[in-house]
C-alpha positions in Angstrom: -16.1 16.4 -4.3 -14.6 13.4 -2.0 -10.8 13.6 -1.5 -9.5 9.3 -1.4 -6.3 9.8 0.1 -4.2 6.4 0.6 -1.9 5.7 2.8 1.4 7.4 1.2 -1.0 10.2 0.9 -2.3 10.2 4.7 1.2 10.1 5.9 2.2 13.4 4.9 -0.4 14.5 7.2 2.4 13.9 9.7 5.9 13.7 7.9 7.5 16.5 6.0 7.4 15.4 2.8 6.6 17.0 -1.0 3.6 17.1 -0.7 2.6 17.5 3.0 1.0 20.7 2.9 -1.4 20.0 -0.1 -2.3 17.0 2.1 -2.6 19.1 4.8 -5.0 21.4 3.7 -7.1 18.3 2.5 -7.9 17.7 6.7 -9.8 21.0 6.8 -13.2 20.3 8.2 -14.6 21.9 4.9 -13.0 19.0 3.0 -15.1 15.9 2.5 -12.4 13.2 2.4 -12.3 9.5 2.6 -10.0 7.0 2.9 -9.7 2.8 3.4 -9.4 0.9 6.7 -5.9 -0.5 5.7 -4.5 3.0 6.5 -5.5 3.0 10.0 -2.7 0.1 9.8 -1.0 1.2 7.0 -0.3 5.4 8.2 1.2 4.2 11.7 3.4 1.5 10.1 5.3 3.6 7.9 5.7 6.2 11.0 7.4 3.4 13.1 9.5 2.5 10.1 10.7 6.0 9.9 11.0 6.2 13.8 13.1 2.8 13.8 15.0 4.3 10.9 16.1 7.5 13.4 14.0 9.4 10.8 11.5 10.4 13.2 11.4 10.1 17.4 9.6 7.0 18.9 7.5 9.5 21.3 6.3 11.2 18.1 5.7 8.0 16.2 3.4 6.9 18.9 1.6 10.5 19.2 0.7 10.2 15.6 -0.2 6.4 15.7 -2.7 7.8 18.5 -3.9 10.3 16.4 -4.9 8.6 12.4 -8.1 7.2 14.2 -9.2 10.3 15.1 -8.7 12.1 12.0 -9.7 9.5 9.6 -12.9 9.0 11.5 -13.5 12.8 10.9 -14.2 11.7 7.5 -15.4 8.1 5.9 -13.8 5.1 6.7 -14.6 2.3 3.7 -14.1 -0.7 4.8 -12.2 -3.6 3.0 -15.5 -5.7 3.1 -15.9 -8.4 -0.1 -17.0 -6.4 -2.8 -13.7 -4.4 -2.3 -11.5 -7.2 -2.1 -12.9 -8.7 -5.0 -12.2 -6.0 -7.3 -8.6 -5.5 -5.4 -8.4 -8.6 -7.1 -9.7 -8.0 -10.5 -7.3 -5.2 -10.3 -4.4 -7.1 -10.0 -4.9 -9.5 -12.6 -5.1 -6.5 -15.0 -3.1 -4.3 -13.6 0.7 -3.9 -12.2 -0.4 -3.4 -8.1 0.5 -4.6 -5.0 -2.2 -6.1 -2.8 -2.5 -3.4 -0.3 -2.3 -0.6 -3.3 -5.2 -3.0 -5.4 -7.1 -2.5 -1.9 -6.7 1.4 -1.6 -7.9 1.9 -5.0 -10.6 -0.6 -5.4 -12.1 1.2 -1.8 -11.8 4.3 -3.7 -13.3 3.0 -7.3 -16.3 1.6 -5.3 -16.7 4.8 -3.4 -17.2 6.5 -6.7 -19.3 3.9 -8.0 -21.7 4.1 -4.8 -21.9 8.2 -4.4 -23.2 11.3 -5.9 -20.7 13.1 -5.5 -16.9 13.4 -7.9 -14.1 11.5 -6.1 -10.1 12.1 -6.3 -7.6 9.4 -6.0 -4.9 11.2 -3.9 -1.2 8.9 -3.4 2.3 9.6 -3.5 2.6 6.7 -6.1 3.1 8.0 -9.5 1.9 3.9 -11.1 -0.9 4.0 -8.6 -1.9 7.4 -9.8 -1.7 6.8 -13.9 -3.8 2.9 -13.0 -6.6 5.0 -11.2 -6.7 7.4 -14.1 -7.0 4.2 -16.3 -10.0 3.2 -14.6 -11.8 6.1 -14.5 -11.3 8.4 -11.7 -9.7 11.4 -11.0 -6.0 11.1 -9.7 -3.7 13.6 -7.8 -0.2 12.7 -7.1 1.3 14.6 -4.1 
């Protein structure tokens, strides 16, 4: 089983939220987990938002910016190469997404489509969740 975890998902690695320690337990080194490029962007932005928004302290905003590399390298990084953006964009036509949400879910859907293994769409969004069930795959919503 590969755990796709997006962005919203990734961030409760490092913000109390619902949902933090389901995530949480998904960054065991048993887990095999994936996740898309964008977060490495993505994660760290919605810490500074909170950290700007006094939800959060700017010295722990930037510990945890320093840290996403390092744990989403521990599993696979897919890459938003042309064959994902072109289904993002398939996805959008069809679907009600935002780009960067299109993106997350096409890098999981061609994940699945490339491996062996079963693959979980894991977000905090409860659309993004109910689209990815629509095309196919496995969704949890945390």
């Amino acid at each position: 089983m590969i755990w796709f975890l997006d962005a919203s998902a990734i961030t409760k690695r490092y913000v109390e939220e619902p949902g933090s320690p389901a995530v949480r337990r998904l960054f065991s080194p048993r887990v095999r987990r994936a996740a898309s490029a964008l977060s490495l962007v993505e994660v760290p932005a919605a810490v500074f938002r909170r950290a700007r928004g006094g939800d959060l302290a700017e010295e722990a905003a930037e510990r945890i910016a320093d840290r996403v590399p390092v744990d989403l390298e521990s599993g696979e990084v897919v890459e938003p190469r042309s064959a994902v953006l072109a289904l993002a964009a398939e996805l959008v036509a069809r679907r009600p997404l935002r780009g960067y949400d299109a993106v997350q879910l096409a890098s999981a859907l061609r994940l699945a489509r490339e491996t062996r293994f079963a693959l979980t769409f894991v977000c905090a969004d409860r659309n993004l969740c109910r689209i990815a069930r629509t095309e196919g795959i496995r969704a949890l919503r945390v």
